[in-house]
C-alpha positions as CSV (number, residue, x, y, z in Angstrom):
1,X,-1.1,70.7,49.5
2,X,-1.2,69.5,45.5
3,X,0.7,67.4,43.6
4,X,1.0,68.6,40.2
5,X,2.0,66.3,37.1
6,X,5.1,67.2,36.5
7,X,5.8,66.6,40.6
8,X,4.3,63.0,39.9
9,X,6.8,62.8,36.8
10,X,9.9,64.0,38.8
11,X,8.7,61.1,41.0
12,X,8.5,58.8,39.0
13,X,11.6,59.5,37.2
14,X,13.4,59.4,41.0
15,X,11.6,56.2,41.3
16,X,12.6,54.3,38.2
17,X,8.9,53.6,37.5
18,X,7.7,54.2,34.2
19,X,4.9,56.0,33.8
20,X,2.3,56.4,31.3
21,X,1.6,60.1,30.4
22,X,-2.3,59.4,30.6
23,X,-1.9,57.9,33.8
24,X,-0.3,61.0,35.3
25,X,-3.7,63.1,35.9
26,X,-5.3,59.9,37.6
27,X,-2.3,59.3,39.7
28,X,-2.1,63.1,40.9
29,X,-5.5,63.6,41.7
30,X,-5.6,60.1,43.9
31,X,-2.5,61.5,46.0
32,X,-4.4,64.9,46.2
33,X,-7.0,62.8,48.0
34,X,-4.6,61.3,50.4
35,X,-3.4,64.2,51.3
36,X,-6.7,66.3,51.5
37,X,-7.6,63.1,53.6
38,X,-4.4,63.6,55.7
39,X,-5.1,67.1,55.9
40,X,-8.8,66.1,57.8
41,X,-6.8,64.0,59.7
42,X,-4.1,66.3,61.3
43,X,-7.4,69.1,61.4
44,X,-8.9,66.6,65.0
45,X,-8.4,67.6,67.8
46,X,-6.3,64.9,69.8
47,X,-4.9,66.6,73.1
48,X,-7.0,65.2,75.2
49,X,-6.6,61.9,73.9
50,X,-4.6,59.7,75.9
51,X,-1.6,57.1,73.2
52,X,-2.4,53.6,73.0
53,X,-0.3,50.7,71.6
54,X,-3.2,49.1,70.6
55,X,-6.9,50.0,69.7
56,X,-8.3,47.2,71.8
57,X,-7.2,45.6,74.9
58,X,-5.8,42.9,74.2
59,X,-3.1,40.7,75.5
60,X,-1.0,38.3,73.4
61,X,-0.3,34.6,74.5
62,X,3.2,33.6,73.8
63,X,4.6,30.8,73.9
64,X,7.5,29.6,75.8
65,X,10.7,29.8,74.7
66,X,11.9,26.5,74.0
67,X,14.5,25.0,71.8
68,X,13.2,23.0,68.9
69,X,15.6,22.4,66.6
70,X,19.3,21.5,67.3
71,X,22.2,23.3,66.0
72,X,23.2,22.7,62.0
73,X,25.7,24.7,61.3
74,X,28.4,22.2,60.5
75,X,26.3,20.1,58.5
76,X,24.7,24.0,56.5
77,X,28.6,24.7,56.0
78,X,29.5,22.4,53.7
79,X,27.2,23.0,51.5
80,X,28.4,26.7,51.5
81,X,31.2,27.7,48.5
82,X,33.2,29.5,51.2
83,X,33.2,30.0,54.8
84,X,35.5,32.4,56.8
85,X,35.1,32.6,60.8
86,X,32.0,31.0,60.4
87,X,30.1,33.1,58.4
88,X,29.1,32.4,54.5
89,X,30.9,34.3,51.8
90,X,29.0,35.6,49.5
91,X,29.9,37.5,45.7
92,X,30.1,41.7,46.5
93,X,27.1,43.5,44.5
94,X,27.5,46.4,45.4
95,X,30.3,48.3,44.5
């Protein structure tokens, strides 16, 4: 697979980014290296290969599960411009 420049530019357009035209070649050819790379990747064999969750064996130590802090929500609420059912109202930004 290859990225051409004017696949980076549709990108980037779809992106919002700005980019510089002189930048465009550079750009292209590093993400034709990640996916040549990609490519090697998908190439191994892996159906003998039995998943992991984790490269190493390793177990985590968690902690217990205690309560630290009490509750504050009366004294967080008013502070807070408006509350309704006890959640914070907050300005819509998105229309």
């Amino acid at each position: 697979m290859s990225i051409s420049p004017e696949d980076i530019q549709k990108i980037a357009k779809l992106s919002h980014l700005q980019l510089e035209k002189d930048k465009t070649e550079k750009l292209g050819q590093d993400i034709n290296n990640i996916l040549s790379f990609v490519d090697q990747l998908q190439a191994a064999d892996t159906s003998n290969i039995e998943p992991m969750a984790h490269p190493m064996d390793a177990e985590q130590i968690l902690r217990a599960d205690i309560v630290s802090e009490h509750d504050q929500r009366e004294k967080l609420a008013k502070n807070a411009p408006a509350i309704e059912d006890g959640l914070f109202l907050v300005p819509r930004v998105i229309e």
